[in-house]
C-alpha positions as CSV (number, residue, x, y, z in Angstrom):
1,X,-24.0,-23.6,-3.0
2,X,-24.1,-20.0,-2.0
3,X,-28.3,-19.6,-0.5
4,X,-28.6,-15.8,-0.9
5,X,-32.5,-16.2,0.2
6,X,-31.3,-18.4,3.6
7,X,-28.7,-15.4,4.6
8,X,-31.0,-12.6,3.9
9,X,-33.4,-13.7,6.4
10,X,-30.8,-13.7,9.3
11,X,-30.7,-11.3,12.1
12,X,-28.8,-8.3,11.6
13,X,-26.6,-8.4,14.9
14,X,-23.8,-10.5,15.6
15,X,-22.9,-10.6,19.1
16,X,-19.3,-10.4,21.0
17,X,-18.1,-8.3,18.6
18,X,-16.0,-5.0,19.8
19,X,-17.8,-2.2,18.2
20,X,-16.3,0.9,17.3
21,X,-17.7,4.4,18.3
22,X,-17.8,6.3,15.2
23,X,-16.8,5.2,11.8
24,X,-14.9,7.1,9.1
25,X,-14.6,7.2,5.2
26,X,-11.5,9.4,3.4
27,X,-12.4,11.3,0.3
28,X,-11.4,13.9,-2.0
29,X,-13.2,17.3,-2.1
30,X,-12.0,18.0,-5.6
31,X,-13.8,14.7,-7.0
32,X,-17.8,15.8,-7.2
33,X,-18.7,11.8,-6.8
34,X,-16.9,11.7,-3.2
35,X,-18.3,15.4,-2.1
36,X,-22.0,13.9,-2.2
37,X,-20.9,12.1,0.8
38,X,-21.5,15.6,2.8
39,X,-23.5,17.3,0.4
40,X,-26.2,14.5,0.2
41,X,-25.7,12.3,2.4
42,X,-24.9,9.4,-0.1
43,X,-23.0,6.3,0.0
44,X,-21.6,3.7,-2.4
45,X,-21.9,0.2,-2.0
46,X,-19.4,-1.4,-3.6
47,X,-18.9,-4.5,-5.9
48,X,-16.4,-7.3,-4.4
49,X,-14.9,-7.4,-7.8
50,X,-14.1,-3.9,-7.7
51,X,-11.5,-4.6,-4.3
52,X,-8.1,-4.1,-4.7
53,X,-7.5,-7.0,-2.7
54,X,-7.2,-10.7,-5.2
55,X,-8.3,-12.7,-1.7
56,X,-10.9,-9.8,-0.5
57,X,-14.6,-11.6,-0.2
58,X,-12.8,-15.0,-2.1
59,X,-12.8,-17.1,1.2
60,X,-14.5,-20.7,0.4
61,X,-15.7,-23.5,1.3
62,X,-12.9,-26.4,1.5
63,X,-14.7,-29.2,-0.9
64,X,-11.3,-30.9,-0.8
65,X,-11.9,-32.0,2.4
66,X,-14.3,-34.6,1.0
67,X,-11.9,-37.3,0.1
68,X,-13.7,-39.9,1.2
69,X,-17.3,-41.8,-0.2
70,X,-18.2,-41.5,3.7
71,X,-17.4,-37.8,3.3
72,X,-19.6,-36.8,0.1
73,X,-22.8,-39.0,0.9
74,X,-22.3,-37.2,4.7
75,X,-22.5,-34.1,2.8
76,X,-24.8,-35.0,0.4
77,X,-27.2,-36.1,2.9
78,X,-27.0,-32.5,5.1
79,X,-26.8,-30.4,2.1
80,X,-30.4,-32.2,1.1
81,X,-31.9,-31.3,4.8
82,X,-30.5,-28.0,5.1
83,X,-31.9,-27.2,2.0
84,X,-35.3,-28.9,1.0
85,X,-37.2,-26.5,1.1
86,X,-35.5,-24.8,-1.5
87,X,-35.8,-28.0,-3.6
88,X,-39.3,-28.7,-3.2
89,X,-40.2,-24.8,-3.9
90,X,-37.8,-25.4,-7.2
91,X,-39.9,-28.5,-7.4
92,X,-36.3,-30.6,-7.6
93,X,-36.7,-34.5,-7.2
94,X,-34.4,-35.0,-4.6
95,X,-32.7,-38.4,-5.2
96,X,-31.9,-36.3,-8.4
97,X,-30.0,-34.0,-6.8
98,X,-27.9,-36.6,-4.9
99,X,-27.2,-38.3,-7.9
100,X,-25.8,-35.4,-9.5
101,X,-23.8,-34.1,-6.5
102,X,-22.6,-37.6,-6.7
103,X,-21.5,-37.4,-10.0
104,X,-20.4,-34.1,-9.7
105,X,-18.5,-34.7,-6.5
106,X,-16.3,-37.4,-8.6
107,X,-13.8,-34.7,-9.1
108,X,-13.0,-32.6,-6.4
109,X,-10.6,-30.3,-8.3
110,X,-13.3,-29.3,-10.5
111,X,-16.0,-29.0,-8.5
112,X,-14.0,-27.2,-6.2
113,X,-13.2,-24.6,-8.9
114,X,-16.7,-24.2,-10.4
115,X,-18.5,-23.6,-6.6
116,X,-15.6,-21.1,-6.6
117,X,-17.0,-19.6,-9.9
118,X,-20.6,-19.5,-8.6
119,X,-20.2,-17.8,-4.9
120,X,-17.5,-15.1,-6.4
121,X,-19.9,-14.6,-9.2
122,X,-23.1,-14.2,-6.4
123,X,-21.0,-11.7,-4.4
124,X,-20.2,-9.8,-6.7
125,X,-23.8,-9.0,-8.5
126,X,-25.6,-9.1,-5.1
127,X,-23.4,-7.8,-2.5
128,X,-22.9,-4.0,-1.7
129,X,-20.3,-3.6,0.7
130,X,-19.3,-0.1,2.4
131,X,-15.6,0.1,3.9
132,X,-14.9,2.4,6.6
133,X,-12.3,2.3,9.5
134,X,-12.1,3.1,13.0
135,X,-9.3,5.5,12.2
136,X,-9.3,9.1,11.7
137,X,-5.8,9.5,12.0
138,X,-3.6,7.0,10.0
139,X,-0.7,8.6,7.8
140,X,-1.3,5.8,5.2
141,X,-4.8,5.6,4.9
142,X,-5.1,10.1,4.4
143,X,-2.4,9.1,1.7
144,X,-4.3,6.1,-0.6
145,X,-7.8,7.2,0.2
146,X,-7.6,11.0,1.0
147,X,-5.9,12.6,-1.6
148,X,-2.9,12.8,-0.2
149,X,-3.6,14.6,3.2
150,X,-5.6,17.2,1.2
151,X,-9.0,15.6,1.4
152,X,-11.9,15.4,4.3
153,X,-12.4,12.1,6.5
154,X,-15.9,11.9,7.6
155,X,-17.4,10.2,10.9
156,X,-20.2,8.4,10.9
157,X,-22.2,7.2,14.4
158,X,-21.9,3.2,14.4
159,X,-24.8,1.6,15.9
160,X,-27.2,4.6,14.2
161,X,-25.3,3.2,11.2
162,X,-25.5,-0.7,11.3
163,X,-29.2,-0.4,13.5
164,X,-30.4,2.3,10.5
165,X,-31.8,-0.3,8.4
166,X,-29.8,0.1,5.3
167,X,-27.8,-3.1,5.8
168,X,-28.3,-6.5,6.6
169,X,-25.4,-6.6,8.8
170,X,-21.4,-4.8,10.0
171,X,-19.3,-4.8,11.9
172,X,-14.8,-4.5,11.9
173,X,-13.0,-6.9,9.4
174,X,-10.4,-9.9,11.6
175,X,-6.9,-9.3,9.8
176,X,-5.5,-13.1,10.0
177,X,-1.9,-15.2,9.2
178,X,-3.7,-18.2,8.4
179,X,-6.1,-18.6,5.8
180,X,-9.8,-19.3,7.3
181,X,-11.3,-22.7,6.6
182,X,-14.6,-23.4,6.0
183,X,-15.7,-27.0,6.1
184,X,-18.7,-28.1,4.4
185,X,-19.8,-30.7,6.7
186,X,-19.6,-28.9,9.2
187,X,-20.0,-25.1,8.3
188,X,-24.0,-23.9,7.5
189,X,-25.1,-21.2,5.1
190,X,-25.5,-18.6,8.3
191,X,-24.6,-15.0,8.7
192,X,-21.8,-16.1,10.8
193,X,-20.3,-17.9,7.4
194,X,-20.9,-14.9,5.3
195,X,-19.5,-12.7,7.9
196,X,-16.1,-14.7,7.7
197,X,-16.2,-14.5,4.1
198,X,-17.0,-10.7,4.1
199,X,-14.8,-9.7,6.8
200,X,-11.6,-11.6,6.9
201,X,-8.7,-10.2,5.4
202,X,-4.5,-10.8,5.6
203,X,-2.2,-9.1,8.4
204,X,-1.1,-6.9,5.9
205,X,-3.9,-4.8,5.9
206,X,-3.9,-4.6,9.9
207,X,-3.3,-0.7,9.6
208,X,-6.6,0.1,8.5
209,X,-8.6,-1.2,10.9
210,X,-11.2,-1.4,8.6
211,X,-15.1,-1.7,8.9
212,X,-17.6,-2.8,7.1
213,X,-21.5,-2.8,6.3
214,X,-22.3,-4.8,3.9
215,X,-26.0,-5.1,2.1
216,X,-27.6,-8.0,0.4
217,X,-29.4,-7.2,-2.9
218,X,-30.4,-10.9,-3.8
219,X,-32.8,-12.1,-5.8
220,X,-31.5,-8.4,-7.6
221,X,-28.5,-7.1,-9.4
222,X,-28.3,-3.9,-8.8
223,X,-27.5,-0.8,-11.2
224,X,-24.7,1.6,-10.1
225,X,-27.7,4.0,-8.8
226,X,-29.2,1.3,-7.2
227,X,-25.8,0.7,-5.1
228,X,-26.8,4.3,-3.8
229,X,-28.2,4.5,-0.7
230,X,-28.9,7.9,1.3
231,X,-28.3,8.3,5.7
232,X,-29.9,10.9,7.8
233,X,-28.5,13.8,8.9
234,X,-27.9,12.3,12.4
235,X,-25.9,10.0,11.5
236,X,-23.2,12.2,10.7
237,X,-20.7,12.9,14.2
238,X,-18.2,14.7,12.4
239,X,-15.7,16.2,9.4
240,X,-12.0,16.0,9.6
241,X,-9.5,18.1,7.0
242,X,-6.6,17.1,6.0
243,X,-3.4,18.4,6.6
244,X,-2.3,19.9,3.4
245,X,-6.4,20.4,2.2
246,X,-6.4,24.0,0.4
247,X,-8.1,27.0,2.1
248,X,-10.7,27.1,-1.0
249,X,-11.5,23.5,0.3
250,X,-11.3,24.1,3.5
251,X,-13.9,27.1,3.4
252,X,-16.1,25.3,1.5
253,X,-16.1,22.2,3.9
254,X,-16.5,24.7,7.3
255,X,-19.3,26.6,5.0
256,X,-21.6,22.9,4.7
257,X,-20.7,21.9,8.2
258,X,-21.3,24.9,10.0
259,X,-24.7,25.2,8.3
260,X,-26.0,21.8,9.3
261,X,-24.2,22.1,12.6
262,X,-21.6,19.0,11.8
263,X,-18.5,19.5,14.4
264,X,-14.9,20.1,12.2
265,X,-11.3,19.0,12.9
266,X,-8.6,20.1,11.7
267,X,-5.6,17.7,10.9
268,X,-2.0,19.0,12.6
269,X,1.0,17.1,13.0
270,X,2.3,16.0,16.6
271,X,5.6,17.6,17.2
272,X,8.5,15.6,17.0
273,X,6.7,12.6,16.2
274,X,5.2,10.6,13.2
275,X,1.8,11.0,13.9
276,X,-1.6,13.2,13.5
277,X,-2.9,15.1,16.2
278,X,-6.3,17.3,15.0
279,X,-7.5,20.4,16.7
280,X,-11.2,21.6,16.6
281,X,-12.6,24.8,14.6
């Protein structure tokens, strides 16, 4: 039930959202495929199936909820109008249709599991998603994601970011107690529904204050170089070394930065304290 052509044609702004000012990605200096974040400007955008989280981009639509004949021909009826003009582009009779959501609708369970099937398998061979955070300085995040306080952390401007036209839409992931419901009678295919999907994880991941830009390849699946894309220089605000990175590292890093004028940071710890202060070279 997933319309990939409906979302795509969405703005690319969401509004009352608190945006951060500059957004930052942790890497590893010694791995060549995370250096081409500085040295070329590149990016990955990443698979949903390739998340470490089992419940990351797997939020769907409640079909339980229909457990009533009122319920499925109410849905029946606005899944028909929201959507036909797909239909009659597919040239799809639509009394057929409603006859076979009928018949599919007769168990719930099932249908439930294969709509399940089709949106995780849609998100994960047409969604790119970039994770960032609004952190430079988390203790946790310099251990998982830059190699363990010996890596770089680089800033990247946010609005240049999400208004640069290499993404249909970002902005910081809600960390939540209660799963998020999404009723099909009631709930459209709309960028506001995919942005729930996209960017709702569990408390437990709170720390991170991740964010995210996300871009939509449909009708396409794209090949790992395809999942490249490539910023502009001005995008970049900044560099931040880790605590423990190795002079050879460090050197090199200062080298790039200082050549393309890129402000640097280095990571220090806060005296007496179990946090990350940085100080500017």
């Amino acid at each position: 039930m997933c319309n990939c052509k409906h979302i795509q044609l969405l703005p690319t702004i969401l509004k009352n959202i608190n945006y951060p000012t500059i957004i930052y990605k942790y890497r590893d200096w010694n791995n060549p495929y995370h250096k081409n974040i500085l040295l070329s400007n590149e990016l990955y955008l990443s698979s949903p199936k390739d998340f470490n989280d089992p419940f990351d981009c797997r939020i769907y639509k409640n079909f339980t909820i229909l457990d009533s004949k009122e319920k499925i021909e109410l849905f029946i009826e606005n899944f028909c109008e929201k959507h036909g003009e797909y239909l009659i582009d597919e040239n799809r009779d639509v009394e057929s249709v409603k006859n076979d959501l009928r018949k599919s609708l007769s168990n719930l369970a099932e249908f439930q599991r294969m709509q399940e099937f089709a949106e995780s398998k849609a998100m994960d061979e047409n969604y790119g998603i970039l994770s960032l955070t609004a952190r430079w300085n988390s203790i946790l995040m310099w251990s998982h994601y830059g190699n363990n306080h010996q890596g770089f952390c680089i800033g990247f401007n946010e609005e240049k970011m999400r208004n640069s036209g290499l993404f249909n839409n970002g902005g910081p992931v809600t960390y939540r107690n209660d799963f998020p419901e999404i009723n099909p009678l009631t709930e459209e295919e709309s960028l506001e529904v995919m942005f729930l999907q996209t960017h709702s994880k569990a408390k437990d991941w709170t720390y991170e204050k991740e964010y995210r830009l996300i871009k939509l390849f449909y009708p396409d699946t794209p090949t790992n170089d395809e999942r490249k894309v490539f910023v502009s220089d001005n995008l970049i605000e900044e560099v931040n070394l880790g605590l423990n990175i190795s002079q050879e590292n460090r050197e090199q890093i200062v080298l790039e930065c200082k050549r393309r004028n890129i402000p640097v940071f280095q990571l220090i710890k806060e005296p007496f304290k179990f946090e990350l202060n940085r100080t500017k070279l």
